[in-house]
N, C-alpha and C positions, 0 to 999 in steps of 0.2 A: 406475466404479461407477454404476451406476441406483440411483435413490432415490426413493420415493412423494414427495407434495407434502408432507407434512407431515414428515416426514423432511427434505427440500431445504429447506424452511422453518426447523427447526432447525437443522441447519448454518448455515445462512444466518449466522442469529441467533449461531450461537456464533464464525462468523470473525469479524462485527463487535465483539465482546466481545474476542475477541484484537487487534484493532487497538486499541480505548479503552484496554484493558489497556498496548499499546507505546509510548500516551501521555501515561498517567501513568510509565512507566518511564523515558521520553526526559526528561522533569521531572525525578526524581531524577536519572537518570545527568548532566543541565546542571548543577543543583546540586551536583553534586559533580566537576566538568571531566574526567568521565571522555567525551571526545567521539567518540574510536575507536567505544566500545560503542552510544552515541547513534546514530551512523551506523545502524548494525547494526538496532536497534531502528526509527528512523525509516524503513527503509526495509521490512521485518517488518510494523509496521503499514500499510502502504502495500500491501503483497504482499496483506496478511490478506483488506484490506476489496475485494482487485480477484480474490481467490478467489471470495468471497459474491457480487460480481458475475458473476462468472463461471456459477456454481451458478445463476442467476438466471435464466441463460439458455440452459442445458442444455448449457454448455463447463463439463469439468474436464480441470487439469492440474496435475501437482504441478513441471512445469520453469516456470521464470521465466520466460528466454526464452519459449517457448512464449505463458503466457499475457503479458507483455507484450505479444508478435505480434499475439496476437487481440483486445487490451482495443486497443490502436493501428489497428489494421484497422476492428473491427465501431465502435469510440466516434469515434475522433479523426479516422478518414476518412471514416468517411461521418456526420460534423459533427453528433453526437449530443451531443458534449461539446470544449469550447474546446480546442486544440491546447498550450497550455501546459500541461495537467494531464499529456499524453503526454509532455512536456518532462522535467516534474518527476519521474513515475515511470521515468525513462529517467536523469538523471540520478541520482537516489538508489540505483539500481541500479548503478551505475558507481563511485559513490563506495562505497556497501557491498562490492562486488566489492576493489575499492585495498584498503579498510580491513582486508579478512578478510586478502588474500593479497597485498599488495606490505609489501615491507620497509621501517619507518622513513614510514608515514605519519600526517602530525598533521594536526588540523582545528582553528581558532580557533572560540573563542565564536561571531564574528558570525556566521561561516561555518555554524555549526551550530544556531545561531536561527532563520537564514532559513531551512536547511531541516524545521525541526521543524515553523515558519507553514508552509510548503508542505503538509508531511506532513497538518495538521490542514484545510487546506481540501482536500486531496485527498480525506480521508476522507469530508468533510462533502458532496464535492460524489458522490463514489460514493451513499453513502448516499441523498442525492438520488435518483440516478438509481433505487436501489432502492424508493425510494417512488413514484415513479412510476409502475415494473412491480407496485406493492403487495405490495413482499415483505419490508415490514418491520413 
């Protein structure tokens, strides 16, 4: 889809609203040890806020892969942003994947704190990048 700026600006706006939205969700769903679903959610908000980037920059895609590909290529190769955050959105993708469709998988607490800290400075540090381009 093409979109005027101000249009692209709204979206924008509403994926980061859906990533804040996945964590306050990942909070309740900790609080109550449902961690399968946390996965799911931590990894959602992580997707949401690398859509908004995406829109930022005249890339849309609705496959993961896909935008993975390109948020790894145009950020983390050519050292616009540290190569761990491609870590992190690479692993949480992998572990969402297990969680949806392998059978019999569990994730402990710790295991699911550290990735929610990941989840939230991923976002914070996208965001970043979209104040930057002034699109927040």
């Amino acid at each position: 889809m093409t979109f005027d700026n101000e249009s692209r600006i709204e979206l924008i706006k509403y994926r980061l609203q859906q990533a804040e939205e996945a964590v306050s969700d990942v909070e309740l769903l900790i609080g109550n040890n449902r961690f399968r679903s946390a996965v799911n959610r931590i990894y959602y908000g992580m997707f949401y806020s690398l859509l908004a980037v995406g829109l930022a920059n005249q890339f849309e895609s609705s496959k993961h892969a896909q935008l993975i590909g390109w948020f790894n290529k145009n950020f983390i190769y050519a050292k616009k942003v540290d190569e761990r955050f491609g870590k992190m959105i690479n692993k949480a993708y992998n572990r969402r994947t297990k969680s949806d469709y392998d059978t019999y998988i569990n994730f402990d607490k710790e295991e699911i704190e550290e990735m929610f800290a990941e989840m939230k400075e991923f976002i914070t540090e996208i965001k970043r990048l979209l104040d930057m381009a002034n699109y927040r």
